[in-house]
C-alpha positions in Angstrom: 10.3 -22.2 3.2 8.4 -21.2 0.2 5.2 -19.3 2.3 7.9 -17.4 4.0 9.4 -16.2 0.9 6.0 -15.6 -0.6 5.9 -13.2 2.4 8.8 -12.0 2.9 9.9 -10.7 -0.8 6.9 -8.4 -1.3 8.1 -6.7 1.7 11.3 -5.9 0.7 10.3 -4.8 -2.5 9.8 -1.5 -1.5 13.3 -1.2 0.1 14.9 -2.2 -3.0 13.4 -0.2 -5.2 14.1 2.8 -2.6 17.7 1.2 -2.8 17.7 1.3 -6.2 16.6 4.8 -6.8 19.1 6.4 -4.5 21.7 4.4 -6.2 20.6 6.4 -9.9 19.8 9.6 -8.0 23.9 9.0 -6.5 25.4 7.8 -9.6 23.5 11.3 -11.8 24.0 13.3 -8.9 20.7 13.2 -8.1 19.0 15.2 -11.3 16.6 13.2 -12.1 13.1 14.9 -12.7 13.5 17.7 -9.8 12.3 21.7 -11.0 15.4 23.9 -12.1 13.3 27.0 -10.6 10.7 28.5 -9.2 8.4 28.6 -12.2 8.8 24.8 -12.9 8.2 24.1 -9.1 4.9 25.4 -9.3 4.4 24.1 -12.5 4.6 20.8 -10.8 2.9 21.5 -7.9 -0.1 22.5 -10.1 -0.2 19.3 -11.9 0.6 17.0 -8.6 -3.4 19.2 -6.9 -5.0 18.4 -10.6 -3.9 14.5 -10.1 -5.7 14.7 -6.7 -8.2 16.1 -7.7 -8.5 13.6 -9.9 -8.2 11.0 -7.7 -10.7 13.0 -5.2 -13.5 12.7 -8.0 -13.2 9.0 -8.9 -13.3 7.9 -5.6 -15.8 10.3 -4.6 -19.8 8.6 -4.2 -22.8 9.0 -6.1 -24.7 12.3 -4.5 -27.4 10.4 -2.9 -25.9 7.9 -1.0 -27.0 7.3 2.9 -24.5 8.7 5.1 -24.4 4.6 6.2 -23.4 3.4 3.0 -21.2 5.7 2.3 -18.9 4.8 5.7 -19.2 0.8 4.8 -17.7 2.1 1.7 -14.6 3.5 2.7 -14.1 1.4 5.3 -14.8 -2.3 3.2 -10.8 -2.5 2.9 -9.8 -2.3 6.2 -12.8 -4.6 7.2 -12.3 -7.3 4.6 -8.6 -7.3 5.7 -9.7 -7.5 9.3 -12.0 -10.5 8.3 -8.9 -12.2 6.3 -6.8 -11.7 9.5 -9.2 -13.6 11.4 -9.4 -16.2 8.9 -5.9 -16.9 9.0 -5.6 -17.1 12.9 -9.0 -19.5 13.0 -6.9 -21.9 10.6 -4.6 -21.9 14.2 -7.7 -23.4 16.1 -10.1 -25.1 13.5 -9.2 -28.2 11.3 -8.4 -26.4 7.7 -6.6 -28.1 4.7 -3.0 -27.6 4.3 -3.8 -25.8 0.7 -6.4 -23.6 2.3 -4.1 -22.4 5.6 -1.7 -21.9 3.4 -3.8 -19.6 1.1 -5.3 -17.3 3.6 -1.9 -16.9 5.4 -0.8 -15.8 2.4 -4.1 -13.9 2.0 -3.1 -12.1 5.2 0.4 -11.1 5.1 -0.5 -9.4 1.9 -3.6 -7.8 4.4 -0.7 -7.0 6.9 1.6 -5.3 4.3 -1.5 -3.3 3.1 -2.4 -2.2 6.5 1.4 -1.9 8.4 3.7 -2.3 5.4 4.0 1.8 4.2 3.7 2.9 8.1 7.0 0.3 9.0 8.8 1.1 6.3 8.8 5.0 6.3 9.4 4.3 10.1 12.7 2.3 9.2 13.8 4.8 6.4 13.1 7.7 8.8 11.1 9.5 6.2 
């Protein structure tokens, strides 16, 4: 019972706090941070391109790179999860300690939520 909460609570974490922030946006009227005008709306779309930019630039690689190591580089997530996911279903087929299974299957539904978690959940909300 205590794996599947481990599982299951991270996942509906995002819900609630979805839950929670339509419940302030009804209970202000929904306010909250949104531009008054046109001049603040750009304002803020302004500083939303600088933060990607930002973001662009830190995860951008050093000039020199081979072409190779660059693609093993943004791909490592999605291939260590893919590894992690394979772990967990050899513990299905191979003798494993109880402490290890119970480790990479939680190892892999935190893989899962990475990889499917923000894709289900917009499905679900409809966004």
């Amino acid at each position: 019972m205590g794996s599947i909460l481990s599982l299951v609570v991270p996942a509906l974490i995002p819900a609630l706090a979805d839950g929670l922030r339509g419940l302030f946006s009804r209970l202000t009227g929904g306010a909250g941070a949104k531009p008054q005008n046109v001049e603040e709306q750009i304002k803020l779309m302004a500083a939303e391109n600088e933060r990607l930019k930002a973001l662009a630039e830190l995860d951008k690689p050093a000039e020199n790179i081979s072409p190779w190591v660059a693609d093993l580089r943004a791909s490592f997530r999605y291939v260590a999860g893919g590894l992690i996911i394979l772990g967990a279903v050899s513990t299905l087929y191979l003798p494993a300690d109880l402490l290890v299974q119970d480790a990479i299957w939680n190892l892999a539904g935190s893989v899962f939520a990475f990889l499917f978690g923000d894709r289900m959940y917009f499905k679900f909300a409809k966004r």
